[in-house]
C-alpha positions as CSV (number, residue, x, y, z in Angstrom):
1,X,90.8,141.0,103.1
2,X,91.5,137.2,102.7
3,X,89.2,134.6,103.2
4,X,89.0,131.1,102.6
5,X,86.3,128.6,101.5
6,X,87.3,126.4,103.9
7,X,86.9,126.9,107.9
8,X,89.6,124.6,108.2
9,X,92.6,123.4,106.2
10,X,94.6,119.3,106.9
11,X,97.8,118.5,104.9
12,X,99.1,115.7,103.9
13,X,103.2,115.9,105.2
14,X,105.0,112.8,102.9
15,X,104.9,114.2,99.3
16,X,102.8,117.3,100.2
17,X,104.5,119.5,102.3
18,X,108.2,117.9,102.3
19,X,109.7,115.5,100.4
20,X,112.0,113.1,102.1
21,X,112.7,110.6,99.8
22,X,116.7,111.4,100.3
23,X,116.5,110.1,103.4
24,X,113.4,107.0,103.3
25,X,114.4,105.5,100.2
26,X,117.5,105.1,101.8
27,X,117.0,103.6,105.4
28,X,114.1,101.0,103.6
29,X,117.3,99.8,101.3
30,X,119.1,99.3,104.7
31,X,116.7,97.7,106.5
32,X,115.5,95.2,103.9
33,X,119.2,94.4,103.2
34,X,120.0,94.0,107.0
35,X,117.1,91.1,107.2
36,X,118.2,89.6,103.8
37,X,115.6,91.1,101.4
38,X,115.6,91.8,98.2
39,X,115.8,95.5,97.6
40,X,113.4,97.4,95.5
41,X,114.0,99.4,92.2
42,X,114.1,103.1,92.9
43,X,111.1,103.8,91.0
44,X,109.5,100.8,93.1
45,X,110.7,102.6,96.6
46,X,108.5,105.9,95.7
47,X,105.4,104.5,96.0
48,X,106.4,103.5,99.8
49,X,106.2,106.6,101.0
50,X,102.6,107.8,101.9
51,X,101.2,104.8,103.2
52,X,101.9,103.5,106.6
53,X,105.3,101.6,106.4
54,X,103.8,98.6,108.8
55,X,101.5,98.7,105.9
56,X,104.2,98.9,103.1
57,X,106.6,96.5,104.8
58,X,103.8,94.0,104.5
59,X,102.2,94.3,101.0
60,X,105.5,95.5,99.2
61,X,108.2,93.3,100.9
62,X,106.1,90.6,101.9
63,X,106.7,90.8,105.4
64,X,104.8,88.6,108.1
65,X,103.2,91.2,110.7
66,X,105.9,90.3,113.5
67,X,108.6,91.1,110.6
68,X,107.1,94.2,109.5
69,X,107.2,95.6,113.0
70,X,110.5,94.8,113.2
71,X,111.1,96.5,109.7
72,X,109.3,99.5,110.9
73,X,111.2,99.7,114.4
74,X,114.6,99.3,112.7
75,X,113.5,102.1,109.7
76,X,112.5,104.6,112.9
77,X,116.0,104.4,115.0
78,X,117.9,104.9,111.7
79,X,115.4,108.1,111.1
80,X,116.5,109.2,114.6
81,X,119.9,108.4,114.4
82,X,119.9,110.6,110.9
83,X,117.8,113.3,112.4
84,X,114.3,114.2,111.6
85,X,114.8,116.8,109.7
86,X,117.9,115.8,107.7
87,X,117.7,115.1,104.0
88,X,114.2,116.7,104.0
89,X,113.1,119.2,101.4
90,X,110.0,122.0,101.5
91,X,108.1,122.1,98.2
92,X,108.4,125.1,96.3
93,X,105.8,127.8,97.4
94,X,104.0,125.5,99.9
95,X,106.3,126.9,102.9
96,X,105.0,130.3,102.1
97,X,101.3,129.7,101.5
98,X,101.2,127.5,105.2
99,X,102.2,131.4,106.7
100,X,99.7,133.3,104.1
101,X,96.7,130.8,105.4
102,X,97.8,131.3,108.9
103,X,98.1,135.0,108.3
104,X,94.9,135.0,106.4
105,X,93.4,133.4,110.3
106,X,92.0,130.0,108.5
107,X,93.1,127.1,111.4
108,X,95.4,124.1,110.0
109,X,96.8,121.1,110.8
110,X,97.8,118.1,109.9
111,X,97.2,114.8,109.1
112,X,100.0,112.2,108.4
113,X,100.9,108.7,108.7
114,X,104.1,109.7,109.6
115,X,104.8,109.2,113.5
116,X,104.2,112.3,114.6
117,X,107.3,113.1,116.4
118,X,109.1,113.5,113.0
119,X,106.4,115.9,111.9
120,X,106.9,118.1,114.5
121,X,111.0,117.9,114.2
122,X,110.0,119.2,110.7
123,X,108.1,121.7,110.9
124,X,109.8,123.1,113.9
125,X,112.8,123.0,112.1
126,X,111.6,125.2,108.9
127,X,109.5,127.3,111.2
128,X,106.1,126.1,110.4
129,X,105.1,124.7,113.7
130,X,103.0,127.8,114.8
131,X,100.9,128.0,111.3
132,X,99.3,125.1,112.9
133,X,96.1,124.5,115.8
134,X,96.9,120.7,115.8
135,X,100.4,119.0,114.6
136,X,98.8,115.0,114.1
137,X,100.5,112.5,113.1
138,X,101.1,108.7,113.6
139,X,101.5,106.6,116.9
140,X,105.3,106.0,117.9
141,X,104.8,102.7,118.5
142,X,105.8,100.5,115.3
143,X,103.2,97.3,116.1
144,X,100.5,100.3,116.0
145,X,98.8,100.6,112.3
146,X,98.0,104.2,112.0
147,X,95.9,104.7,108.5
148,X,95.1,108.3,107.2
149,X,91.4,107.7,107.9
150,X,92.9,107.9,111.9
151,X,94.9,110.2,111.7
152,X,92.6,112.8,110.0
153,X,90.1,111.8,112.5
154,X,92.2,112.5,115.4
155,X,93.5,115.9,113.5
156,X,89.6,116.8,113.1
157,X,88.9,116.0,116.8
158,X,92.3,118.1,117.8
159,X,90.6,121.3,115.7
160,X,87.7,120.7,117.6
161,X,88.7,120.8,120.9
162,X,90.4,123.8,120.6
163,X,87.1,125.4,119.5
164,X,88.1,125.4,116.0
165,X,85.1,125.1,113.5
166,X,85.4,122.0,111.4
167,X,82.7,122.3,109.2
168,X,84.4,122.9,106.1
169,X,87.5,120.5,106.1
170,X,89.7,120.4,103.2
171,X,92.4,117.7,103.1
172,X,95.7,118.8,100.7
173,X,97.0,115.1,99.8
174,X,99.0,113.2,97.0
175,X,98.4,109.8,97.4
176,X,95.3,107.8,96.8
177,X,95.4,106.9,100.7
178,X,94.2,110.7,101.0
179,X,91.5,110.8,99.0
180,X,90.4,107.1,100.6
181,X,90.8,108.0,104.4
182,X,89.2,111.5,103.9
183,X,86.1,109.4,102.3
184,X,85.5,107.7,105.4
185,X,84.7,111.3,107.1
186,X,83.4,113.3,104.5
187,X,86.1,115.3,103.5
188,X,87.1,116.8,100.3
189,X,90.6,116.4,98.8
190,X,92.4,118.7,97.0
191,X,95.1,116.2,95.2
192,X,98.6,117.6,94.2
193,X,100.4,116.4,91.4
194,X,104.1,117.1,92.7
195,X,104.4,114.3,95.4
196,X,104.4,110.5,94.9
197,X,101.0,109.8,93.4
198,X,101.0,108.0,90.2
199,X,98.4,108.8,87.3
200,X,94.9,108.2,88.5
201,X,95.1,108.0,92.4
202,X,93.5,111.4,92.6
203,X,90.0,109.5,91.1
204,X,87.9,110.9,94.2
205,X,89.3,114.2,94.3
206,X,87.5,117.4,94.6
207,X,90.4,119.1,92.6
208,X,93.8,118.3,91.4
209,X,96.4,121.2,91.6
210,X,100.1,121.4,90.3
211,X,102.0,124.0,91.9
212,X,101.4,126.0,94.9
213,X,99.7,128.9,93.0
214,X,96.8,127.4,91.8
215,X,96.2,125.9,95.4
216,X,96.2,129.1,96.9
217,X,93.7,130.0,94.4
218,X,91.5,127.2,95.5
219,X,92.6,127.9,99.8
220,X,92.5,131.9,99.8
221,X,90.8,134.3,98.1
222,X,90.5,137.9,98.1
223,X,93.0,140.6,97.7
C-alpha cells in the first residue's frame, strides 16, 4: 500500500509543475516595449514569474497601479491569443508523480497566482485535470491582486468543502512567495530547486528537494 504523510497535497504551477518561461518572458518583452519601457535582461525576466505580475509590473518595471493593470491586461490577451497551453513544458517526473499521488487516493490541488483559467487550459491539456479535488488559481480580472497567501486559502477552503481533510497541508513551491503565503496559514513548504527560485528563498522551508524522486520520497511512502 501507499500512503502519504500528508492528508492533503497544494502545488505551486509557475516553476513547479510547468515551466512557461518560452512563452512569459516573451509577452512581458512585448508589452513593456509597446508602452515604451525598457526591457529587462533575460536573467532579470526569471524572477518575474511566480509572483503576481500586477505585483511584478509594479516593483520590477516601476509601473503606477493604473499602468500595471494595464500591463497585466495587455500580458493576458497575448497569453490567450498564444494559447494557454502553448510554449509550456511539464517538469521531468512531476507529471507522473501528480497520477501516483492521485492513484495513491491523497487529495490535491493547487495553488497559483496564475489566473486560474490558464491553469486549468494546462492541466487539461497534459491530462492532469482529474488528479486534482480543487484546480485554484488567480482572479481573471487584472486590477485584482491575487497573492499566494489567497490563493492557498481559497485552494484550502475548496479541499474543504468537498469534505476533504486539510489537516495536514503540504504546499510544493519554488519561490520565496510560497514559503511566505503558506506562513500566513500554517503550512509547510516543500521548496524545489528546479523552478525560478534563486539561492536562499527556500529560508522557511520544511524541506528543499531537487528532482521529482526525492519528492516522492517525502509525498508517498510505502511499496
Amino acid at each position: 500500500m501507499t500512503s502519504s504523510p500528508w492528508s492533503c497535497i497544494l502545488w505551486d504551477v509557475d516553476g513547479t509543475v510547468a515551466d512557461a518561461s518560452a512563452g512569459i518572458l516573451p509577452r512581458i518583452t512585448e508589452v513593456l516595449t509597446a508602452m515604451g519601457r525598457t526591457t529587462p535582461a533575460a536573467a532579470e525576466l526569471r524572477h518575474w514569474i511566480g509572483p503576481p505580475l500586477l505585483e511584478s509590473f509594479q516593483t520590477r518595471a516601476l509601473l503606477s497601479t493604473e499602468q500595471a493593470t494595464e500591463a497585466v491586461a495587455a500580458y493576458r490577451a497575448l497569453a490567450s491569443r498564444d494559447g494557454y497551453a502553448a510554449s509550456v513544458a511539464l517538469y521531468p517526473g512531476v507529471p507522473e508523480l501528480i497520477r501516483e499521488v492521485h492513484e495513491a487516493g491523497v487529495p490535491q490541488a493547487t495553488a497559483s497566482t496564475k489566473p486560474q483559467n490558464q491553469v486549468e487550459a494546462i492541466l487539461t491539456h497534459y491530462g492532469l485535470d482529474n488528479a486534482f479535488t480543487a484546480i485554484v488559481g488567480a482572479r481573471p480580472e487584472a486590477d485584482v491582486l491575487d497573492t499566494k497567501s489567497d490563493v492557498l486559502g481559497r485552494a484550502l477552503e475548496g479541499l474543504a468543502a468537498a469534505g476533504i481533510d486539510t489537516s495536514r497541508p503540504v504546499l510544493i513551491g519554488d519561490r520565496h512567495h510560497d514559503v511566505d503565503g503558506a506562513a500566513v496559514h500554517g503550512v509547510p513548504v516543500v521548496f524545489v530547486r528546479w523552478g525560478f527560485g534563486s539561492p536562499g528563498e527556500e529560508d522557511g522551508a520544511q524541506a528543499v528537494v531537487d528532482d521529482a524522486t526525492q519528492l516522492r520520497e517525502l509525498l508517498l511512502s510505502g511499496a
